[in-house]
C-alpha positions as CSV (number, residue, x, y, z in Angstrom):
1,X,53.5,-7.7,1.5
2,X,53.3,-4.2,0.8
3,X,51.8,-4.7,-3.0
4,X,49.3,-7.4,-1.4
5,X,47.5,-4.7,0.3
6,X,47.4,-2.1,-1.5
7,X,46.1,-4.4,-4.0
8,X,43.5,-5.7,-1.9
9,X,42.6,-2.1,-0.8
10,X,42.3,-1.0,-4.9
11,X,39.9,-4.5,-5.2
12,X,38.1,-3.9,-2.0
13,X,38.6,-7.3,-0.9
14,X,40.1,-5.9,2.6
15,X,38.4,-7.6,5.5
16,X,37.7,-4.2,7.6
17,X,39.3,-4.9,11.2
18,X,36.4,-2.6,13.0
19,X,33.3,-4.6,14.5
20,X,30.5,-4.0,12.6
21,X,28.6,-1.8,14.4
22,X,31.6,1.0,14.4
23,X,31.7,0.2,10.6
24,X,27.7,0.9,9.8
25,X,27.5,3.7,12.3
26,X,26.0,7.2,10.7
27,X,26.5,10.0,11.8
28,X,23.7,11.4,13.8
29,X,21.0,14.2,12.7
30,X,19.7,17.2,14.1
31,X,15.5,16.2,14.6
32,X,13.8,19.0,13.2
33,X,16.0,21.2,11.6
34,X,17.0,21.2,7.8
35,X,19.4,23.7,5.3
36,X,16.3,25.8,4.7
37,X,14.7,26.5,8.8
38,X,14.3,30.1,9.3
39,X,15.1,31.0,13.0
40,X,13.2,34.3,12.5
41,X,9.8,32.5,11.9
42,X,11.4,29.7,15.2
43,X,12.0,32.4,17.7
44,X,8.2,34.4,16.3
45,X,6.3,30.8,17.3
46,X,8.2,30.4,20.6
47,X,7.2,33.8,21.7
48,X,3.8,33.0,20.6
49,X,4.0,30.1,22.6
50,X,4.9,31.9,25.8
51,X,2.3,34.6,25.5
52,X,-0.5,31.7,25.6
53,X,1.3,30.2,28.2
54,X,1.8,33.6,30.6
55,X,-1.2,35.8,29.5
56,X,-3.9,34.1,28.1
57,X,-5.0,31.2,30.8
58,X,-8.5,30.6,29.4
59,X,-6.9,30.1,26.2
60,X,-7.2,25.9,25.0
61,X,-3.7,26.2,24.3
62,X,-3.0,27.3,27.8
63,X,-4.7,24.3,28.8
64,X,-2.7,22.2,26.8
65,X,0.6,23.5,28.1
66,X,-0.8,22.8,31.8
67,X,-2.2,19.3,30.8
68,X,1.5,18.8,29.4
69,X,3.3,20.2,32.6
70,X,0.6,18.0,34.4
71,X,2.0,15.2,33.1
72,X,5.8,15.7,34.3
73,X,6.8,17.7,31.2
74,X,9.4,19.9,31.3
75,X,8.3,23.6,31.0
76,X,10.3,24.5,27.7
77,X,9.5,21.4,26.0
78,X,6.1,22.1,27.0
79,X,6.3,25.5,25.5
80,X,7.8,24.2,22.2
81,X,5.3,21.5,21.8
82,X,2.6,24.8,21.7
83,X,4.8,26.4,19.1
84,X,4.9,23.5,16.8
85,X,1.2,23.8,17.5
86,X,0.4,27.2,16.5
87,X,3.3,26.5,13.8
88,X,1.1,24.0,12.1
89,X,-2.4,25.8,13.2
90,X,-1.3,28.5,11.2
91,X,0.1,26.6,8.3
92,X,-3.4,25.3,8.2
93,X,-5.2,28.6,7.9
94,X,-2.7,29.7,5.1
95,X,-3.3,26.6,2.9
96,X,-7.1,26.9,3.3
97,X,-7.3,30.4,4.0
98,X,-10.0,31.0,6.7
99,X,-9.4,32.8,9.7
100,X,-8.0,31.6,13.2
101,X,-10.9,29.6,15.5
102,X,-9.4,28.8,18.9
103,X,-12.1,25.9,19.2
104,X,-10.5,24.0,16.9
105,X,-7.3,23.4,19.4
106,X,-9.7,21.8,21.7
107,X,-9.2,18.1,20.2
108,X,-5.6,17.8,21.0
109,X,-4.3,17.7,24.1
């Protein structure tokens, strides 16, 4: 009985006795990150972030975070939602180098 199975095993005939859904399961990602994040850059964008949101209230970001909190969002998550924000606002003006125009943040909220 022995040699039966190990020769099933070696042929991958074996009949796998966990359901399938234990079977097929991955394992789950981290959203967001990837081998090359850089928590310097992170950590500059979320303090960015929380000066729009604590000292500049006229600001249309400001008004984004409050629309967000408006709408039952937590604080934080409203504060990271402006980094990622900025994040790509300024990945914007480095690719087609012009200069930062708060206006354009108006058509997102």
């Amino acid at each position: 009985m022995k040699q039966c199975r190990s020769f099933e095993s070696e042929a991958k005939w074996s009949v796998d006795p966990r359901p399938a859904s234990v079977a097929r399961r991955k394992a789950p990602q981290t959203r967001g990150l990837n081998l090359n994040r850089h928590p310097l850059l992170k950590s500059a964008f979320k303090g960015a972030a929380l000066v729009a949101v604590v000292s500049m209230p006229e600001h249309p970001l400001h008004q984004a975070y409050q629309a967000h909190v408006k709408q039952r969002m937590e604080p934080a998550l409203g504060r990271l939602t402006l980094a990622r924000r900025i994040a790509a606002a300024m990945l914007a003006m480095w690719k087609k180098q012009e200069s930062y125009d708060p206006t354009k943040h108006t058509s997102q909220t």
